[in-house]
C-alpha positions in Angstrom: 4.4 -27.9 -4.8 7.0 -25.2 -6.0 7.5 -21.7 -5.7 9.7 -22.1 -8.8 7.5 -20.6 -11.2 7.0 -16.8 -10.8 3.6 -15.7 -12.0 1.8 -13.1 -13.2 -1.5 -12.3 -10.8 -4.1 -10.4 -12.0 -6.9 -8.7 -9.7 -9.5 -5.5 -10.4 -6.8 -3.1 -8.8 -3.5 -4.3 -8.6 -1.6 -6.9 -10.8 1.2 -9.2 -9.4 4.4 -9.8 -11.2 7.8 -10.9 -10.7 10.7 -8.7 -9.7 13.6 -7.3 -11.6 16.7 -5.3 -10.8 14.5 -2.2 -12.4 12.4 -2.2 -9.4 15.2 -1.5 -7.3 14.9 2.6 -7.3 11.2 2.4 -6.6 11.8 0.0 -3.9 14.2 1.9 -2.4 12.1 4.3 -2.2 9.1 2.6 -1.0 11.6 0.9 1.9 12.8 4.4 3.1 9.2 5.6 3.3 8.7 6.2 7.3 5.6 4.2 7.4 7.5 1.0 6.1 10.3 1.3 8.6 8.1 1.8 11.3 5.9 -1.6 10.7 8.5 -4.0 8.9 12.1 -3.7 9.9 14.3 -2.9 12.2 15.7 0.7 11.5 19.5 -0.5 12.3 19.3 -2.8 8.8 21.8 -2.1 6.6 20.2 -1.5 3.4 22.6 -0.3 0.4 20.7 0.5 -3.0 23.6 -2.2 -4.2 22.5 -4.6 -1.9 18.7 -4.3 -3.0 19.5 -4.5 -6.7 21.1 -8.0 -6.0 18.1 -8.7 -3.9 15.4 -7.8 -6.2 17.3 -8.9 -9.2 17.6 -12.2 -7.8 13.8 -13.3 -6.3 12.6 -15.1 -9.8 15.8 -17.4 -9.2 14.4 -18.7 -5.5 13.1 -21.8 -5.4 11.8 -21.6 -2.0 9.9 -18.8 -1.6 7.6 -16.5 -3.6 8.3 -12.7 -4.2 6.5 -10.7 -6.1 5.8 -6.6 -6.9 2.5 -4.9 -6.4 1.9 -2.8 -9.3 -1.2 -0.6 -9.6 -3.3 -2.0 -12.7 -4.7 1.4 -13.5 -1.4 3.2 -14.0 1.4 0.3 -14.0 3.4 2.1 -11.0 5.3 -0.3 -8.3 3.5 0.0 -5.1 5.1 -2.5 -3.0 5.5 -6.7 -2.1 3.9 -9.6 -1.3 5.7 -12.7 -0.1 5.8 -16.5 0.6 8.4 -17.5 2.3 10.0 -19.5 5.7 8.0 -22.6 3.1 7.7 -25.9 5.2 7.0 -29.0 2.3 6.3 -31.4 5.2 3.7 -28.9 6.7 2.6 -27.1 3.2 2.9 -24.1 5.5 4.7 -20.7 4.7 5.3 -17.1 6.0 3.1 -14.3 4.8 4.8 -10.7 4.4 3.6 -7.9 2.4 4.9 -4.1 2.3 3.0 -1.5 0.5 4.2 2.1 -0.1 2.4 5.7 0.2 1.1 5.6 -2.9 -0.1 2.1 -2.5 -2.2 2.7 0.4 -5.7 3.5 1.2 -6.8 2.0 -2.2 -7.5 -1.6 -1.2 -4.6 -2.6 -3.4 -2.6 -4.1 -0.3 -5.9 -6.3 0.3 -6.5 -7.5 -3.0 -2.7 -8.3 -2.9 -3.3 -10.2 -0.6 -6.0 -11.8 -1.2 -4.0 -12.8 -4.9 -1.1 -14.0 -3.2 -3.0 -16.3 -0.6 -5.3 -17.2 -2.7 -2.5 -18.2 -5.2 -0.7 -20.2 -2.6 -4.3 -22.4 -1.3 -5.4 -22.9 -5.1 -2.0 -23.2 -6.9 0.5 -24.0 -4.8 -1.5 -26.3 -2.1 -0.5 -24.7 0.9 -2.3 -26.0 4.0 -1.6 -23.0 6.1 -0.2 -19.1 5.7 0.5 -17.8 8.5 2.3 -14.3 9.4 3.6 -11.6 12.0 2.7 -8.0 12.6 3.4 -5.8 14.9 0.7 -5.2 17.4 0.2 -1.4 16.4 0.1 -1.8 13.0 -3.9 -1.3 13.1 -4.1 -1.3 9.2 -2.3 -4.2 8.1 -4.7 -6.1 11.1 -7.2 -5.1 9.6 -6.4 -6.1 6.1 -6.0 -9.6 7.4 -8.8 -9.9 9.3 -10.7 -8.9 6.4 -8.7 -11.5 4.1 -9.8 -14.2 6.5 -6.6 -14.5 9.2 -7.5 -15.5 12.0 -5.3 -14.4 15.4 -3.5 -17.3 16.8 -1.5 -15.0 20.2 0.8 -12.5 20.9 3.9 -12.3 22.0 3.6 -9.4 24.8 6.5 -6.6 24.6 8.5 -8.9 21.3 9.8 -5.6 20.4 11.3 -2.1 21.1 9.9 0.3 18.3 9.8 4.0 18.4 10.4 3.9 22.0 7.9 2.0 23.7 7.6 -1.8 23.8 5.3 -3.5 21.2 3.4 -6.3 20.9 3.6 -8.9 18.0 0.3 -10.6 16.9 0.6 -14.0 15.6 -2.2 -14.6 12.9 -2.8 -17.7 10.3 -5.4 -18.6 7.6 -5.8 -22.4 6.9 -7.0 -24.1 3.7 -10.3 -25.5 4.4 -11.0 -21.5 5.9 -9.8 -20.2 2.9 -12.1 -22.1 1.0 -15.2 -21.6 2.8 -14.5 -18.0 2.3 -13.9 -18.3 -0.9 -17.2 -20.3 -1.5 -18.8 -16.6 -0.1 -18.3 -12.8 -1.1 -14.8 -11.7 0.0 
């Protein structure tokens, strides 16, 4: 298993591709977008647009995770991420994380995306496990990964002060031999 190779995914709605340093404007945009900030960092992260051109133009060099852009098939327009990552060889486990920006969303591009990107690391990549975070009010993304297949593993009660108010984080994981039985059916 290696997340050396970069490739290209391909679904109905969105394709999959490596990054570049050319994504960096987009993305910068897409990370400043209230909606992201809200679900996926913490708003005191020091984010430069110099410091996410190094970052983007340097994912196809990582050996040890996966990141890729989410591109709209239709019109070719960046949309947001998916990534592997946090990968564990002994456990052929890895971290899920996925961003998608406002003109990304409410198209079922962020669950084909993921879908692609799971699917990718199960088929391709032999993962035994993908598992992932999200905070507890993030309704949409919960959705999308219940509807992918996760599966909700806990929470950690209160893991986080956001917007004023305490959050919860829900702890969620897909395995394998689920992934495959789902696949075997319509997804």
């Amino acid at each position: 298993m290696d997340f050396s190779v970069k490739p290209v995914l391909t679904g109905e709605r969105v394709v999959l591709r490596p990054f570049t340093a050319d994504d960096t404007t987009t993305m910068w945009e897409i990370i400043g977008d209230p909606e992201v900030v809200r679900y996926t960092f913490e708003p005191s992260t020091d984010l430069t647009p110099e410091r996410l051109r190094a970052w983007y133009g340097s994912r196809s060099e990582q050996p040890d995770r996966l990141d890729l852009a989410v591109t709209d098939r239709a019109s070719g327009e960046l949309v947001g991420e998916v990534v592997l990552h946090d990968w564990d060889p002994r456990a052929r486990s890895c971290t899920f994380r996925t961003l998608i920006g406002p003109r990304g969303r409410g198209r079922g591009l962020g669950t084909e995306a993921t879908r692609l990107i799971v699917g990718h690391g199960f088929g391709q990549l032999g993962l035994h496990r993908v598992q992932l975070e999200a905070y507890g009010h993030n309704h949409r993304a919960l959705r999308v990964y219940e509807k992918v297949g996760f599966v909700v593993e806990g929470v950690r009660r209160e893991a986080a002060f956001r917007d004023g108010a305490w959050v919860d984080e829900v702890l969620m994981a897909l395995l394998d031999r689920e992934w495959a039985a789902l696949s075997s059916t319509v997804r």
